[in-house]
C-alpha positions as CSV (number, residue, x, y, z in Angstrom):
1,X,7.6,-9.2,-10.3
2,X,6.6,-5.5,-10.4
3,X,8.8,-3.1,-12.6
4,X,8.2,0.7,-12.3
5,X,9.8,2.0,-15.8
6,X,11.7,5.5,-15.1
7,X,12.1,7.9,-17.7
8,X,15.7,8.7,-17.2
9,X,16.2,11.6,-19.2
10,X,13.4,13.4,-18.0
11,X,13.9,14.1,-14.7
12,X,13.6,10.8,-13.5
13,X,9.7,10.9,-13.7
14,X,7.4,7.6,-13.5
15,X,6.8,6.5,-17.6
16,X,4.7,3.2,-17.1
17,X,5.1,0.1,-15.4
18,X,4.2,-3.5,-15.4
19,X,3.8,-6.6,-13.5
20,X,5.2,-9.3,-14.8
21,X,4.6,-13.4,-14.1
22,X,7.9,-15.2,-14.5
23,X,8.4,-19.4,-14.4
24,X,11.0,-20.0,-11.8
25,X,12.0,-22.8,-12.9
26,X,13.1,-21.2,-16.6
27,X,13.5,-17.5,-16.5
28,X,10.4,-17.1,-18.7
29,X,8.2,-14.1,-18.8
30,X,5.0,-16.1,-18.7
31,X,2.7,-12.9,-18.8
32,X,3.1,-9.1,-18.7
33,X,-0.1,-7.2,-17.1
34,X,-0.3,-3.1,-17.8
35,X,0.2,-1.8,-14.0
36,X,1.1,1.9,-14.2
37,X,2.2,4.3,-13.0
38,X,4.8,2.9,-10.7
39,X,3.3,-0.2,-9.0
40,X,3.8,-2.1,-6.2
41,X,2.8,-6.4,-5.0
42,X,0.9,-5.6,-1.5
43,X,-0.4,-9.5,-1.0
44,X,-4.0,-10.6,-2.3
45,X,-6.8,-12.6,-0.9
46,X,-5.8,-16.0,-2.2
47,X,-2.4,-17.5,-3.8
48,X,-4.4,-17.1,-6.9
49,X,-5.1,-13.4,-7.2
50,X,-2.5,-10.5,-6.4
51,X,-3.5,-6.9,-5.4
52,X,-1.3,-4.1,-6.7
53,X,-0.8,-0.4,-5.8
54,X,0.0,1.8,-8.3
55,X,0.9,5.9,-8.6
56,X,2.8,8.2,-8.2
57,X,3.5,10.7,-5.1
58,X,1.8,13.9,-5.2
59,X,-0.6,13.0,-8.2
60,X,-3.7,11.4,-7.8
61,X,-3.1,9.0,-10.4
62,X,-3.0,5.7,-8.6
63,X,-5.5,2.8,-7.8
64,X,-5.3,-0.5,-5.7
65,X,-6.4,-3.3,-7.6
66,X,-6.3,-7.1,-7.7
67,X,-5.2,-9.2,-10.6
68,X,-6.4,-12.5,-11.0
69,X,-3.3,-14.8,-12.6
70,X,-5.5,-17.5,-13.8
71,X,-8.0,-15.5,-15.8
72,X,-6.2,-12.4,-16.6
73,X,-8.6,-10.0,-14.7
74,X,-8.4,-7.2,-13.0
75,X,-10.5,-5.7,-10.9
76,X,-9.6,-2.0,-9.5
77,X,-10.7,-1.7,-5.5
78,X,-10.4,2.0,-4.8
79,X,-8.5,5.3,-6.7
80,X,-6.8,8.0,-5.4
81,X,-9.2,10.3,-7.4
82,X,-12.1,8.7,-5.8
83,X,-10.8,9.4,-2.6
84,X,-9.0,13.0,-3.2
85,X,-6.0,12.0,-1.4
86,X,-3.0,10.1,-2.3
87,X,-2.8,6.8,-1.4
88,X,0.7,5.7,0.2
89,X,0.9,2.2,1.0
90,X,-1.5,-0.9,1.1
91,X,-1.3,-4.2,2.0
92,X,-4.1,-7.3,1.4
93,X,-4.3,-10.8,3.3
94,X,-7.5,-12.7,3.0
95,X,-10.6,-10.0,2.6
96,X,-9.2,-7.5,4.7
97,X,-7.1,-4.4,3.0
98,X,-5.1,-2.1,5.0
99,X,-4.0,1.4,3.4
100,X,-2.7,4.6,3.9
101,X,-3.0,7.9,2.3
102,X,-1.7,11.7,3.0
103,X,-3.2,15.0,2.5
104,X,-1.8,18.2,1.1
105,X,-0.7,19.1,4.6
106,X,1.0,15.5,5.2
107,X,-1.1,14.2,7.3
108,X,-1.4,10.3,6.8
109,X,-4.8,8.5,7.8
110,X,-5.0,5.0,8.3
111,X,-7.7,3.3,6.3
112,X,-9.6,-0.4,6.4
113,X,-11.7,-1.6,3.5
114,X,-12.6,-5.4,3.5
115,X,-12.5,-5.5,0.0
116,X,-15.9,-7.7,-1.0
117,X,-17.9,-4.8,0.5
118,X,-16.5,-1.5,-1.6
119,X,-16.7,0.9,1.5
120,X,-13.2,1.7,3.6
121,X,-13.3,2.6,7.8
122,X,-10.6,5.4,9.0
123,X,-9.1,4.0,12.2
124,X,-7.1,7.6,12.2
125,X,-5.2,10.2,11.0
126,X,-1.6,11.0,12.7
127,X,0.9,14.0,11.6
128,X,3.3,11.0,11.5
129,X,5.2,10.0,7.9
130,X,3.7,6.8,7.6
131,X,5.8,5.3,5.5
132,X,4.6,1.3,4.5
133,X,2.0,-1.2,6.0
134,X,1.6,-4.8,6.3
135,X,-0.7,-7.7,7.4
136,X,0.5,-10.4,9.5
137,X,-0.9,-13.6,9.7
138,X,-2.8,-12.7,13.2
139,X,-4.8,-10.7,11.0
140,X,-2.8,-7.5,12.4
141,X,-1.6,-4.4,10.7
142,X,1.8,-2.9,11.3
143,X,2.2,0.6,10.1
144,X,5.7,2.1,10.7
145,X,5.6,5.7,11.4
146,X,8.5,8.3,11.3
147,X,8.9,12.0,11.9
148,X,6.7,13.6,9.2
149,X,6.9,17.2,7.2
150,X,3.2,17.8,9.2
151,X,3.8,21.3,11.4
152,X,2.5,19.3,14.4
153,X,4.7,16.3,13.9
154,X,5.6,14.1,16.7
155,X,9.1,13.0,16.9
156,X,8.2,9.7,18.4
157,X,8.8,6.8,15.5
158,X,7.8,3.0,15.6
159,X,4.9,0.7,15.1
160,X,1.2,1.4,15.3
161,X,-0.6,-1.8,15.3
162,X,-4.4,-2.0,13.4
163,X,-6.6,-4.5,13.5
164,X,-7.4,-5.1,10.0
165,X,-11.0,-6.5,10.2
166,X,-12.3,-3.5,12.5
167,X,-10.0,-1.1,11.8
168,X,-9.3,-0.7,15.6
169,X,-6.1,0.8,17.1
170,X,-4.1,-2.3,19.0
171,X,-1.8,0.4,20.6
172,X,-2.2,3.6,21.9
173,X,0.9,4.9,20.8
174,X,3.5,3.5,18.5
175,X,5.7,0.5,19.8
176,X,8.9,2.3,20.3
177,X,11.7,0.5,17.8
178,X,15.5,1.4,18.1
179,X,16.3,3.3,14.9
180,X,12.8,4.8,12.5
181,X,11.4,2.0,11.2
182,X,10.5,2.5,7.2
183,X,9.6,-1.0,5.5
184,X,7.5,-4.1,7.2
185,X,7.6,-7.4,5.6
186,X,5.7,-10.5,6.8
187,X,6.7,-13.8,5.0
């Protein structure tokens, strides 16, 4: 279970976070791992070890990261002050990590790291919001894009599909979806 922890009384602002590992079975908190600011479970490479995104929008103050469960380690993949740019969403399965990051301008790029190697691909950067990511089971990545705060903007919303090995576009446009999509789950 990730928990963001929200300081309330000043003006909402991220204060911490953890990630905690609770027995199902009893309710009991069987482990609390330090995961701040503000983080998020985006999958992992085995049913062993979890990655987690972490930070807060607008600061570059976040990392991606796996945990191990069994051993306690962590091992941090990539930071947002490495890469000067926020990073948005993210989403592991297997070796292959799928995230995305905006600029000052909000422009969003698309980004592929397989994460035994250390060194991430841009498939591309849209004037799209993209708002969340995901890796199927076809080894695909779904990236739902919305109208954006970019000046050049589109106002065409859906899906963009990624494959997340090569980091190659699937589509040439986004699959069109009734309504904006915002989240994408795969379970």
């Amino acid at each position: 279970v990730a928990i963001q922890e929200i300081a309330q009384d000043d003006s909402w602002r991220g204060d911490g976070g953890v990630v905690a590992r609770v027995d199902c079975s009893t309710g009991e908190v069987e482990a609390l791992v330090q995961a701040s600011p503000s983080p998020e479970l985006i999958g992992g490479p085995n049913p062993t070890t979890i990655g987690i995104k972490t930070g807060l929008y607008g600061s570059l103050d976040g990392s991606v990261l796996l945990y191990d469960v069994t051993t306690g380690q962590k091992e941090t993949l990539i930071t947002e002050e490495e890469l000067g740019l926020d990073i948005t969403a993210a989403s592991i399965r297997g070796q292959d990590m799928v995230f995305l990051t905006a600029d000052t301008d909000w422009n969003y790029t698309i980004h592929c790291m397989d994460i035994s190697k250390d060194s991430p691909v841009t498939a591309t950067t849209l004037p799209s919001f993209l708002s969340d990511v995901a890796i199927d089971g076809y080894g695909r990545a779904w990236v739902s894009a919305r109208e954006g705060w970019s000046s050049e903007s589109p106002s065409e919303s859906g899906l963009w599909l990624i494959d997340a090995s090569t980091c190659d576009l699937l589509t040439e446009a986004p699959l069109h979806t009734t309504l904006p999509p915002y989240n994408v789950a795969f379970h």
